[in-house]
C-alpha positions as CSV (number, residue, x, y, z in Angstrom):
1,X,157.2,47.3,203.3
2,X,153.7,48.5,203.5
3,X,151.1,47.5,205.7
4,X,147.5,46.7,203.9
5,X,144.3,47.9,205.4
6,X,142.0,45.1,207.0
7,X,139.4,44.2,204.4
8,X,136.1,45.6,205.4
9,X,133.1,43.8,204.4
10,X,130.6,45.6,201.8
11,X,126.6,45.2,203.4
12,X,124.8,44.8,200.4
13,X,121.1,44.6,200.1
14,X,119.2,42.7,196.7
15,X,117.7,45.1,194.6
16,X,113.5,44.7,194.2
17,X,112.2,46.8,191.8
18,X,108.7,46.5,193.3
19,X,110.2,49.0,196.4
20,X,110.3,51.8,193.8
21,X,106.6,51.5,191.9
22,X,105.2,53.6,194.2
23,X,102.5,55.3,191.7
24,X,100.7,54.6,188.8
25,X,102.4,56.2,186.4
26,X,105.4,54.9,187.3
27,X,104.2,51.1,187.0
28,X,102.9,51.6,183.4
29,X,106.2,52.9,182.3
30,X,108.2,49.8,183.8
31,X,105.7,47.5,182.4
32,X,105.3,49.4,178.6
33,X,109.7,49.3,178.7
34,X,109.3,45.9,179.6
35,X,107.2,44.8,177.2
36,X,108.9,46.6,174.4
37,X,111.9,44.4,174.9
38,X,109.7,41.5,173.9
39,X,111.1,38.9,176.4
40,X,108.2,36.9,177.7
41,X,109.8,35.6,180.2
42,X,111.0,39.5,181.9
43,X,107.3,40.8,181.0
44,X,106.3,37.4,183.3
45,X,108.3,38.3,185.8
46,X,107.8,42.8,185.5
47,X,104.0,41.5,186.4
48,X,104.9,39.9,189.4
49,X,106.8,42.4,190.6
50,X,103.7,44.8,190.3
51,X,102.0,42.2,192.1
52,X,104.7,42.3,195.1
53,X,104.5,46.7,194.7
54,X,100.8,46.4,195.0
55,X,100.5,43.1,197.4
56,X,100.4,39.9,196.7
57,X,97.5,38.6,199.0
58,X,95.3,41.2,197.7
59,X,96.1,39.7,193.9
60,X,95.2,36.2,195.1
61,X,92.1,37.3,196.6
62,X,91.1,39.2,193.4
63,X,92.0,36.2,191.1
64,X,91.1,32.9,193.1
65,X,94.9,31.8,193.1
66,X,96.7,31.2,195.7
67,X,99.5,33.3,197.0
68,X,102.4,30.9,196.6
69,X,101.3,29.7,193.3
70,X,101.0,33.7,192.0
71,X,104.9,33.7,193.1
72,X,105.9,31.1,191.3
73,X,103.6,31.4,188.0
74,X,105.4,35.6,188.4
75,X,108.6,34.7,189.0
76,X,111.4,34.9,186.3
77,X,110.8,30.9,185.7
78,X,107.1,30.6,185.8
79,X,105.2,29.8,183.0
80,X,101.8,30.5,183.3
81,X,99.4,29.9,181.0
82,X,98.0,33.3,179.3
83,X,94.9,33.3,181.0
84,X,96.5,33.7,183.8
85,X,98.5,36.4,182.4
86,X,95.6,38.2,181.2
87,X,93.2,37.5,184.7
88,X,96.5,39.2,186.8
89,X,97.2,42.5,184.5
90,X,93.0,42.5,184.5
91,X,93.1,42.0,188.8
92,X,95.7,44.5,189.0
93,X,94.0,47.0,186.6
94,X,95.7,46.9,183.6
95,X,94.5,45.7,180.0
96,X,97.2,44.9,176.8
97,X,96.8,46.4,173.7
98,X,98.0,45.8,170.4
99,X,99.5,48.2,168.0
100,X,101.2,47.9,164.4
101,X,104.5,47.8,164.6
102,X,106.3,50.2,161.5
103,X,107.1,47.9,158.8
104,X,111.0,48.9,157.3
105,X,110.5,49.8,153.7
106,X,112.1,46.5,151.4
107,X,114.9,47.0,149.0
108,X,113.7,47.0,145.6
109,X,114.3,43.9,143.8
110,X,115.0,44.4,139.6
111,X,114.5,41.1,138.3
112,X,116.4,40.7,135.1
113,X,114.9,38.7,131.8
């Protein structure tokens, strides 16, 4: 009969995106790739993790909200409204823009008569 080794205990630490968007370049790449996906709810929550990256007090200062309602309106759940959405990418330096997106060529249709 074999003895089994004691169990250790993995140390894990939560992952936060917002330790790694160190430069500018960077933060537009993780926001364009989120935004591509088309989830609202992940581009609501990509913002407030640029918020956290560049500091949140700062944002609240620069918008007239306050701290703890930025973290909640930027977390996965919030829902803020899209002025708000639009008055925290502006705040943090960052516009949206809108471009066509390829249109797939339709099948032709023969219509018989």
């Amino acid at each position: 009969m074999s003895r089994s080794r004691p169990s250790r205990r993995l140390r894990t630490t939560p992952f936060d995106a917002a330790e790694y968007l160190d430069d500018e370049r960077t933060i537009v790449a993780y926001l364009n790739e989120v935004l591509a996906e088309g989830d609202p709810s992940a581009v609501i929550a990509a913002l407030g993790t640029v918020a956290r990256a560049r500091g949140m007090a700062k944002l609240a200062r620069s918008t007239g909200l306050g701290r703890e309602s930025l973290y909640k309106a930027l977390s996965s759940d919030g829902n803020p409204s899209f002025r708000t959405v639009l008055n925290v990418a502006a705040a943090l330096g960052y516009r949206f823009n809108v471009s066509a997106v390829p249109q797939r060529r339709a099948r032709s249709v023969t219509v018989a008569g």
